[in-house]
C-alpha positions in Angstrom: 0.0 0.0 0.0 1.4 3.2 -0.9 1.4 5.9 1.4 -0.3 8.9 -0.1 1.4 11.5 2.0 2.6 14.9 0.3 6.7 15.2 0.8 6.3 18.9 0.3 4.5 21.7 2.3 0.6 22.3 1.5 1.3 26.2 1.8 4.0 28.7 0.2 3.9 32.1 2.4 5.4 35.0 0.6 5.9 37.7 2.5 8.8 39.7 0.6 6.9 42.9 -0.3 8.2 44.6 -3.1 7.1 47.9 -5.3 6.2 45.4 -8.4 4.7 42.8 -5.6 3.4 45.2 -2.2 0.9 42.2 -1.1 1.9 39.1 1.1 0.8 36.0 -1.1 -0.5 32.4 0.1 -0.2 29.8 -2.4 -1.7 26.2 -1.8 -0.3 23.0 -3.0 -3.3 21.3 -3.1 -2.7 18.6 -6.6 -6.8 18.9 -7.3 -7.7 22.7 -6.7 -4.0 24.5 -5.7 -4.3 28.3 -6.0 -2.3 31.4 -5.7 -4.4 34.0 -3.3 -3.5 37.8 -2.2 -3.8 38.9 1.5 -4.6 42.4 1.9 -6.3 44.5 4.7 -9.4 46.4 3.6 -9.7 49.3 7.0 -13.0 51.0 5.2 -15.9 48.8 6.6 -18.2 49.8 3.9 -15.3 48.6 1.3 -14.5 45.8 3.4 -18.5 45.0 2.9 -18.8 45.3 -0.7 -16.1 42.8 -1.4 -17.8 39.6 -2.5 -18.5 36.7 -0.1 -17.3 33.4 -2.7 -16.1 30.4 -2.4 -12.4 32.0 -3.5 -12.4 35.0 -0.7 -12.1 34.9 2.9 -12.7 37.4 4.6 -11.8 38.4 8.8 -13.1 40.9 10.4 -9.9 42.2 12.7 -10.5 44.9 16.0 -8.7 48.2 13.6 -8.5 46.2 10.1 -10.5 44.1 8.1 -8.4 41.0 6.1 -9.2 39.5 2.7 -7.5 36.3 1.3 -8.7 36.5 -2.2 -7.7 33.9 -5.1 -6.0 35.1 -8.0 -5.2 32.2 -10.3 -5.5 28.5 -9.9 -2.7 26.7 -10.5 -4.6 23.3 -11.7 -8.1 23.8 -12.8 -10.4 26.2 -14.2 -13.7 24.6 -13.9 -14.6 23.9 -10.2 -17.4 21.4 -9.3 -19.3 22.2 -6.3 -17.0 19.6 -4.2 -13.8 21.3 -5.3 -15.6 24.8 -4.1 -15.9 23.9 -0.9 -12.5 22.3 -0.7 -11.0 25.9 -1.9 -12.9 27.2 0.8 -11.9 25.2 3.4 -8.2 25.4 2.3 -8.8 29.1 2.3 -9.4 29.1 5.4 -6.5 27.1 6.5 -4.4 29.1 4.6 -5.6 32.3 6.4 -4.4 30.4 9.6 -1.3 29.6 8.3 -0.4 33.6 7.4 -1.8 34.5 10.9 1.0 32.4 12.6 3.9 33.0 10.4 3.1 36.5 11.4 2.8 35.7 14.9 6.2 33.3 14.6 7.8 36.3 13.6 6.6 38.3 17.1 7.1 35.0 19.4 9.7 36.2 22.0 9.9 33.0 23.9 11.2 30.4 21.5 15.1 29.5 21.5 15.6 31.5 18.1 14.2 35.0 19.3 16.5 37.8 19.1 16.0 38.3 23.1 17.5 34.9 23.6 20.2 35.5 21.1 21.1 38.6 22.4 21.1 37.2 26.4 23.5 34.0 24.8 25.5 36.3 23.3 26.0 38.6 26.2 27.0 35.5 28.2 29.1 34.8 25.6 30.6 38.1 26.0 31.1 37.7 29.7 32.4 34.5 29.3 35.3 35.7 27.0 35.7 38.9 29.1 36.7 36.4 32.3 39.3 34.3 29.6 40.4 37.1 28.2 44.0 36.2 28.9 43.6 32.6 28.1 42.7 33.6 24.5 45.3 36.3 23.6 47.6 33.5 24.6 45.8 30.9 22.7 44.7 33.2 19.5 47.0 36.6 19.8 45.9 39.7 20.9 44.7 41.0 17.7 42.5 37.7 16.9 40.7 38.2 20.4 40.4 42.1 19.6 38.8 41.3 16.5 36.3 38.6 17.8 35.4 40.6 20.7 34.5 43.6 18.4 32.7 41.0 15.8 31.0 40.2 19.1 29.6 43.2 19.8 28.9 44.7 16.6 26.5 41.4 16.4 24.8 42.1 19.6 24.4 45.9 18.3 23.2 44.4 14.9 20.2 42.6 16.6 19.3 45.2 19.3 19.0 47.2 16.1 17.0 44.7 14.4 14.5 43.7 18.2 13.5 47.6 17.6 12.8 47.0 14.2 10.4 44.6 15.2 9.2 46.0 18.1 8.0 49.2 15.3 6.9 47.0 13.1 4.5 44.9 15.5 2.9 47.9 16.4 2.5 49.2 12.9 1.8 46.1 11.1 -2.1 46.4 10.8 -1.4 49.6 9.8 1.4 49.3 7.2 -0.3 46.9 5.3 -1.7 47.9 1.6 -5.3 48.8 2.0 -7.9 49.5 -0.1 -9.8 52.5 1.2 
C-alpha cells in the first residue's frame, strides 16, 4: 500500500513585499484545486462590505482592520465542481491560519531562536570571553581576540537594532499593510 502522503509543504507564504509585488501571497499545494491568493487589509468597513463573499475570498473581520484572502489564479483547474468549491474554501481558510501564525512566529519572544535569547546567549558569551580574556590572547594573539570581541559586539548591536525594528513593526503592522480605502 502506498502511502499517499505529500513530501512537500501544503502552503508557500510569501511575504517579501516589493514595489512590483506590495501584497503578502498564500499559495496552496493542493494537486486537485491549488491556487495562488493575495492577502490584503481592507480598514473601510463599507469597502471591506462590498467585497464579494465566494467560495475564493475569505474574509476576517480584525479589531482596527478588516483581512481579505482572495484567489488570483488557480494553479490546476479552471472549472470547479461544487465539491472542489468547498474544498478551496476550506483550504482558504487554512491558509488564512497559516499567514496569521507566520506573522505571529515572527513576534514569538519566547522560542530559543528570538533575538532576546540570542542577544542574552550572546552577552553570556561576552562575559564569558571577558573572564578568559587572557587565556585567548595566549591561545589566538591579541589581535585575533580584539577582532572577535569587536565582531562580538557589533553582532549584539546588529540585533538590538533589528529587536527595535520589530518591536515598530508589531505595532505598525495592521497599519502598514496595503489597504484599499
Amino acid at each position: 500500500m502506498q502511502n499517499k502522503k505529500r513530501n512537500y509543504p501544503l502552503f508557500i507564504i510569501d511575504r517579501t513585499l516589493t514595489e512590483a509585488y506590495p501584497y503578502e501571497y498564500v499559495v496552496c499545494l493542493d494537486k486537485e484545486v491549488g491556487f495562488i491568493a493575495k492577502a490584503f487589509s481592507v480598514r473601510d468597513d463599507d469597502a471591506f462590505n462590498m467585497i464579494e463573499d465566494s467560495f475564493d475570498v475569505f474574509k476576517y473581520r480584525g479589531k482596527s482592520n478588516n483581512i481579505v484572502l482572495k484567489i488570483e489564479d488557480y494553479l490546476f483547474v479552471f472549472c470547479l465542481t461544487n465539491e472542489q468549491k468547498q474544498r478551496v474554501k476550506t483550504l482558504l481558510k487554512k491558509g488564512f491560519k497559516k499567514l496569521m501564525h507566520v506573522i505571529e512566529e515572527i513576534f514569538d519572544t519566547e522560542n530559543d531562536l528570538s533575538i532576546k535569547n540570542q542577544i542574552a546567549l550572546l552577552r553570556e558569551t561576552q562575559q564569558h570571553n571577558q573572564n578568559n580574556y587572557l587565556k585567548m590572547v595566549e591561545k589566538n594573539g591579541k589581535e585575533t581576540t580584539d577582532y572577535a570581541f569587536k565582531l562580538l559586539e557589533a553582532t549584539i548591536k546588529t540585533l538590538e537594532e533589528q529587536q527595535e525594528i520589530q518591536k515598530i513593526f508589531r505595532n505598525e503592522f495592521i497599519q502598514t499593510q496595503p489597504a484599499i480605502v
